[in-house]
MDTraj code that builds the backbone (N, CA, C; nanometers):
import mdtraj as md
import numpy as np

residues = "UNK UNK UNK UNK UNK UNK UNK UNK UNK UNK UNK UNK UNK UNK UNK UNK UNK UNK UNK UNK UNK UNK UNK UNK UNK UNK UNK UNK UNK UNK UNK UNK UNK UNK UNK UNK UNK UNK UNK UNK UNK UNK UNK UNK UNK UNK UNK UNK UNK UNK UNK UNK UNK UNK UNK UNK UNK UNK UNK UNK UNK UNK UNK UNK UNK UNK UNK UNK UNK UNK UNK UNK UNK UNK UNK UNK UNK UNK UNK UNK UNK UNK UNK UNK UNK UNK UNK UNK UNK UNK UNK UNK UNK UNK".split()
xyz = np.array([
    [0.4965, 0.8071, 2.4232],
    [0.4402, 0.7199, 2.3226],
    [0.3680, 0.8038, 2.2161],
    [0.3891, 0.7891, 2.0720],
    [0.3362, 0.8599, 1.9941],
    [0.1603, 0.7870, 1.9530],
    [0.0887, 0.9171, 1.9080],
    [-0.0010, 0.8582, 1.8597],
    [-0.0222, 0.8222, 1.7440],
    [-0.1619, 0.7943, 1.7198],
    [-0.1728, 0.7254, 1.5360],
    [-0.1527, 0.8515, 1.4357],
    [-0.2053, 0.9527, 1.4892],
    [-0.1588, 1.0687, 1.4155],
    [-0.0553, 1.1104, 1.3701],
    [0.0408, 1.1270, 1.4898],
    [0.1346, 1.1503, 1.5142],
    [0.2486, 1.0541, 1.3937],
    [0.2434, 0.8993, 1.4413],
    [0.2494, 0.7868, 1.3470],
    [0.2242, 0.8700, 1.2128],
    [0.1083, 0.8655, 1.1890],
    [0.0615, 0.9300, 1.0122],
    [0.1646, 1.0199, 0.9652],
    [0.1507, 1.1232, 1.0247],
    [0.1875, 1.2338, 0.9949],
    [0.3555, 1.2941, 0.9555],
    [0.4347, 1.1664, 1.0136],
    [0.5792, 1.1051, 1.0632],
    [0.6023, 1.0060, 0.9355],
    [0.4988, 0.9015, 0.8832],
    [0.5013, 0.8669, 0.7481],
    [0.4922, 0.9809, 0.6262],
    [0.4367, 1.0806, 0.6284],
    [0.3740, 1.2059, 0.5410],
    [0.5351, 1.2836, 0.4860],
    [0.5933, 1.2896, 0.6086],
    [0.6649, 1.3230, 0.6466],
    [0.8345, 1.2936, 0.5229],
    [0.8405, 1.1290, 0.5781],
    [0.9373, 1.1048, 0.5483],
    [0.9276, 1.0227, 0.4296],
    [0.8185, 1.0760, 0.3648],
    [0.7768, 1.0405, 0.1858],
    [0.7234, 0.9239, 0.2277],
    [0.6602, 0.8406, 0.2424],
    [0.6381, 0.6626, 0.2365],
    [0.4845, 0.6787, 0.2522],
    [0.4307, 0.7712, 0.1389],
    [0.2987, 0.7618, 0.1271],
    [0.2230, 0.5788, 0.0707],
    [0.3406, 0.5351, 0.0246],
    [0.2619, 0.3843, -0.0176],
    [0.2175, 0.3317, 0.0899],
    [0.2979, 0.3646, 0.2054],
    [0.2674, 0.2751, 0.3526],
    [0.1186, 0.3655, 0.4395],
    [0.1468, 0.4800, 0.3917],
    [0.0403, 0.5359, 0.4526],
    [-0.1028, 0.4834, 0.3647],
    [-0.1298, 0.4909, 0.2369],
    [-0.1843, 0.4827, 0.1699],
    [-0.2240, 0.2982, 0.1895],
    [-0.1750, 0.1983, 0.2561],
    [-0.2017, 0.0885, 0.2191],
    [-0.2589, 0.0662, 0.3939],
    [-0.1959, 0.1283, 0.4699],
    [-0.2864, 0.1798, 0.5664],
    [-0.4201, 0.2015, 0.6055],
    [-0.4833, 0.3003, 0.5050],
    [-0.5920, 0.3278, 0.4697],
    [-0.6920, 0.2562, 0.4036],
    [-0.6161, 0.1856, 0.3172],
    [-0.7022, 0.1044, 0.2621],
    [-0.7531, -0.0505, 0.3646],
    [-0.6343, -0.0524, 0.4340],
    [-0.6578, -0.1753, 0.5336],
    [-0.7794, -0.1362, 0.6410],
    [-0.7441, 0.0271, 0.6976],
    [-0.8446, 0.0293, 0.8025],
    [-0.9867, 0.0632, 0.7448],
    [-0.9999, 0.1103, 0.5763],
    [-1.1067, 0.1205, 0.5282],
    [-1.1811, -0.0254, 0.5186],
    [-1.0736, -0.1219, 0.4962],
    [-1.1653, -0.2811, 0.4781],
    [-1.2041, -0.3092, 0.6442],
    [-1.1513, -0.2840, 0.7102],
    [-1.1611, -0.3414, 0.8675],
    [-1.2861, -0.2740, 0.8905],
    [-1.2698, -0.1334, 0.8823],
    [-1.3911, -0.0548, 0.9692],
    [-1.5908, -0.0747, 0.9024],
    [-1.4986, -0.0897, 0.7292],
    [-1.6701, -0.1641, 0.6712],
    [-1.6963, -0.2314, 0.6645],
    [-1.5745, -0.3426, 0.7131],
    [-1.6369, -0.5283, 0.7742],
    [-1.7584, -0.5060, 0.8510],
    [-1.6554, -0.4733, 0.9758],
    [-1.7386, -0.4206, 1.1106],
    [-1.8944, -0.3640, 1.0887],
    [-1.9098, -0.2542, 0.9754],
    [-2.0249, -0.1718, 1.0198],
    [-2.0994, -0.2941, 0.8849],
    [-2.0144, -0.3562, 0.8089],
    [-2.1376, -0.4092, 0.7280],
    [-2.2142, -0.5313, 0.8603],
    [-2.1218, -0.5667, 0.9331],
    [-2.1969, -0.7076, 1.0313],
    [-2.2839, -0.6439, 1.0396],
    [-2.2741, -0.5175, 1.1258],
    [-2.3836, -0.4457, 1.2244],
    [-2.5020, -0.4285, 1.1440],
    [-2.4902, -0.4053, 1.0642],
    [-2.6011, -0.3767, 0.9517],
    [-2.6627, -0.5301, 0.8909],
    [-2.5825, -0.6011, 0.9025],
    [-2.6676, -0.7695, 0.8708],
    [-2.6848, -0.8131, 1.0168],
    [-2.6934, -0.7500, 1.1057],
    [-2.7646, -0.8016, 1.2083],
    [-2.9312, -0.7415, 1.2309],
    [-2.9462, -0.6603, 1.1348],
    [-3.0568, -0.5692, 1.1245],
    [-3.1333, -0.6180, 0.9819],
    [-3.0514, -0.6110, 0.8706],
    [-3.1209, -0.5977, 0.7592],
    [-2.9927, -0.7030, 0.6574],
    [-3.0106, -0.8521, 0.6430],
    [-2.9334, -0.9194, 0.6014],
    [-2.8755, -0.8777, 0.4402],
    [-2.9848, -0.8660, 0.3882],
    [-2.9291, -0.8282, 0.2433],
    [-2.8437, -0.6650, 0.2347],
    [-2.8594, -0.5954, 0.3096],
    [-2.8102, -0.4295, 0.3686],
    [-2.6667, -0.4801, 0.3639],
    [-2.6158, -0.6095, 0.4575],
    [-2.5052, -0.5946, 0.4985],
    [-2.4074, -0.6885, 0.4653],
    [-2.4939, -0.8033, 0.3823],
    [-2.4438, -0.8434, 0.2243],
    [-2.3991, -0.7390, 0.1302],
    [-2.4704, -0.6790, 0.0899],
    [-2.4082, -0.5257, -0.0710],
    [-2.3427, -0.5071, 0.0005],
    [-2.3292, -0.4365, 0.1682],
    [-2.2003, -0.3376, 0.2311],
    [-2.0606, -0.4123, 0.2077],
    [-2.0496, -0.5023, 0.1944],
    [-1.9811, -0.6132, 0.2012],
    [-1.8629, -0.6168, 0.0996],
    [-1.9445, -0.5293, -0.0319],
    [-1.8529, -0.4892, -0.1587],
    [-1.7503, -0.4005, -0.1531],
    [-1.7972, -0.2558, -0.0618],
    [-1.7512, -0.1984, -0.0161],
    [-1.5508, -0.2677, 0.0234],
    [-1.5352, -0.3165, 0.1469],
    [-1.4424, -0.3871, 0.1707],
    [-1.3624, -0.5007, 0.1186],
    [-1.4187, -0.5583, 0.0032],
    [-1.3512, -0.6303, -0.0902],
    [-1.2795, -0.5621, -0.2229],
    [-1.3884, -0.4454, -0.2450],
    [-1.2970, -0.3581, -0.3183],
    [-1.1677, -0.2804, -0.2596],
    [-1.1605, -0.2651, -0.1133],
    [-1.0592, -0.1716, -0.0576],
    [-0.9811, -0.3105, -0.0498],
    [-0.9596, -0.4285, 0.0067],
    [-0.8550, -0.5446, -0.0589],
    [-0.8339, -0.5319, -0.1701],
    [-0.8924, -0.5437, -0.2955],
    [-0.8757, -0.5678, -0.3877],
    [-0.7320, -0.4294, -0.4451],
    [-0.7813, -0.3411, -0.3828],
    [-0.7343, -0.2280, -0.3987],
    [-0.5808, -0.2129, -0.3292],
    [-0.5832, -0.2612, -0.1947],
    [-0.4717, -0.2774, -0.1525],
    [-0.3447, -0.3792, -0.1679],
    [-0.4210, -0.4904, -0.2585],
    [-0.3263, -0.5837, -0.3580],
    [-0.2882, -0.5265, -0.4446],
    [-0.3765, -0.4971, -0.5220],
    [-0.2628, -0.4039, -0.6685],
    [-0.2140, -0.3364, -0.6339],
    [-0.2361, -0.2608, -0.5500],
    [-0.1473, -0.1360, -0.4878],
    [0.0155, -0.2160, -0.4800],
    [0.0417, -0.2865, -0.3931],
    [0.1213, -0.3661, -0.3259],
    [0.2181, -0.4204, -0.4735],
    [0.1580, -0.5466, -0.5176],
    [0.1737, -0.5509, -0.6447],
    [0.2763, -0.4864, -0.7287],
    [0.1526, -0.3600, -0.7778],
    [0.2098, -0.2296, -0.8506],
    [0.3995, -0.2225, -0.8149],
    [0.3366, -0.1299, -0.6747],
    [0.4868, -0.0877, -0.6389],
    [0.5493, -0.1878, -0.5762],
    [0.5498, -0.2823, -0.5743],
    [0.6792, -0.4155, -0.6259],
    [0.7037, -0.4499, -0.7138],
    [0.6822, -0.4121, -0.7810],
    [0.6525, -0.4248, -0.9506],
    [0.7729, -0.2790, -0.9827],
    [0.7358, -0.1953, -0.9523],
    [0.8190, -0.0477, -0.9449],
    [0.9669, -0.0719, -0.9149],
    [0.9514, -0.1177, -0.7808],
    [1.0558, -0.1464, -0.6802],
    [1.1670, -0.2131, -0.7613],
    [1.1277, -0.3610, -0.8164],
    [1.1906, -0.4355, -0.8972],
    [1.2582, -0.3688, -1.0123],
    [1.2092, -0.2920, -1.0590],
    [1.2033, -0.2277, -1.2031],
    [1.3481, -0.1168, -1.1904],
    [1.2916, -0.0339, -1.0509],
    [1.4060, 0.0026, -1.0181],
    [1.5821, -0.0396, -0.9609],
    [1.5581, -0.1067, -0.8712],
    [1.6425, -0.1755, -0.8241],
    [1.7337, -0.2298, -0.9719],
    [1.6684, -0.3096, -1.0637],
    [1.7042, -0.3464, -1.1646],
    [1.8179, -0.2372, -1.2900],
    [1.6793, -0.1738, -1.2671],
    [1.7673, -0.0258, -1.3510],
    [1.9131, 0.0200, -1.2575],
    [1.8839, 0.0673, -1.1828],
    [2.0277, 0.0959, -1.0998],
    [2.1267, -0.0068, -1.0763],
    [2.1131, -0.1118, -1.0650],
    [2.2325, -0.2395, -1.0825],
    [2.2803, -0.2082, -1.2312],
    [2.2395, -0.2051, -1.3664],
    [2.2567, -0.1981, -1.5029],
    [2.3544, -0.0396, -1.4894],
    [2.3049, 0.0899, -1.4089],
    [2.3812, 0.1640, -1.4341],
    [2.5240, 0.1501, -1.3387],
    [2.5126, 0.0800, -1.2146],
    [2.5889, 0.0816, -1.1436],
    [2.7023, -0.0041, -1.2507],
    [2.6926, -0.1002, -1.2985],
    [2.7723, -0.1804, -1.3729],
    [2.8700, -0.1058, -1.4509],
    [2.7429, -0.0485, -1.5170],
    [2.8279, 0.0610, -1.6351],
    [2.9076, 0.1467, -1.6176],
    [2.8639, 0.2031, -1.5315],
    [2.9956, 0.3178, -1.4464],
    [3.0813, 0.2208, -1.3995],
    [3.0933, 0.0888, -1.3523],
    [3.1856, 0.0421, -1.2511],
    [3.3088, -0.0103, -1.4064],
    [3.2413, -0.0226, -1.5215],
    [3.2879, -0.0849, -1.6181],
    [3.3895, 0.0167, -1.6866],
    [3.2645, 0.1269, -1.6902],
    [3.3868, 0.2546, -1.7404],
    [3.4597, 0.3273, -1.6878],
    [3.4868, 0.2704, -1.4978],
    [3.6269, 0.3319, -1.4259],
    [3.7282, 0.2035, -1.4462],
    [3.6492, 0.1057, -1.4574],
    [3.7676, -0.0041, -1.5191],
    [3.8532, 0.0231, -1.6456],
    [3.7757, 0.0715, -1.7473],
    [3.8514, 0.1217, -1.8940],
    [3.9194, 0.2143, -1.8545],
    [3.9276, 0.3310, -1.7701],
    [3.9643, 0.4336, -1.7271],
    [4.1182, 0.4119, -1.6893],
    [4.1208, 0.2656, -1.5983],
    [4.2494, 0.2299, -1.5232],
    [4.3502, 0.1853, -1.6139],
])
top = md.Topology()
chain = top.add_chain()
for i, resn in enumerate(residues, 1):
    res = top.add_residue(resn, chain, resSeq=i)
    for name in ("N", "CA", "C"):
        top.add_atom(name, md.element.get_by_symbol(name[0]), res)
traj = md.Trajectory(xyz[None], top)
């Protein structure tokens, strides 16, 4: 069984830094949920502000997402337009 590292490092690897990267941003919102509770169990307004923290790493991991579907599309798009064209000019060819 591989580990999370291992995992990481295997994404790094085989280029798909968006996945790694949206990764990060997920376990960055999870882990300052967590420590903001802990901290509004102590000091309420402390763990209210912490709170920003993890809405910005969502916020962050939507556009991200977004973005490169946005890319994705753009591409996909472009390469159908050239695929055409070549398929058009082995047709003139025949």
């Amino acid at each position: 069984m591989k580990s999370v590292i291992d995992y990481f490092v295997d994404l790094y690897k085989e280029n798909k830094q968006i996945v790694l990267l949206s990764y990060c941003y997920a376990a960055i919102a999870v882990v300052f949920t967590i420590v903001a509770g802990l901290f509004a169990l102590i000091n309420q307004p402390l763990g209210v502000s912490l709170l920003v923290i993890p809405l910005v790493a969502v916020i962050a991991l939507c556009m991200n997402v977004v973005f490169w579907a946005l890319v994705h599309l753009a591409i996909d798009s472009q390469s159908k337009k050239i695929a055409k064209k070549s398929a058009e000019k082995t047709a003139k060819k025949r």
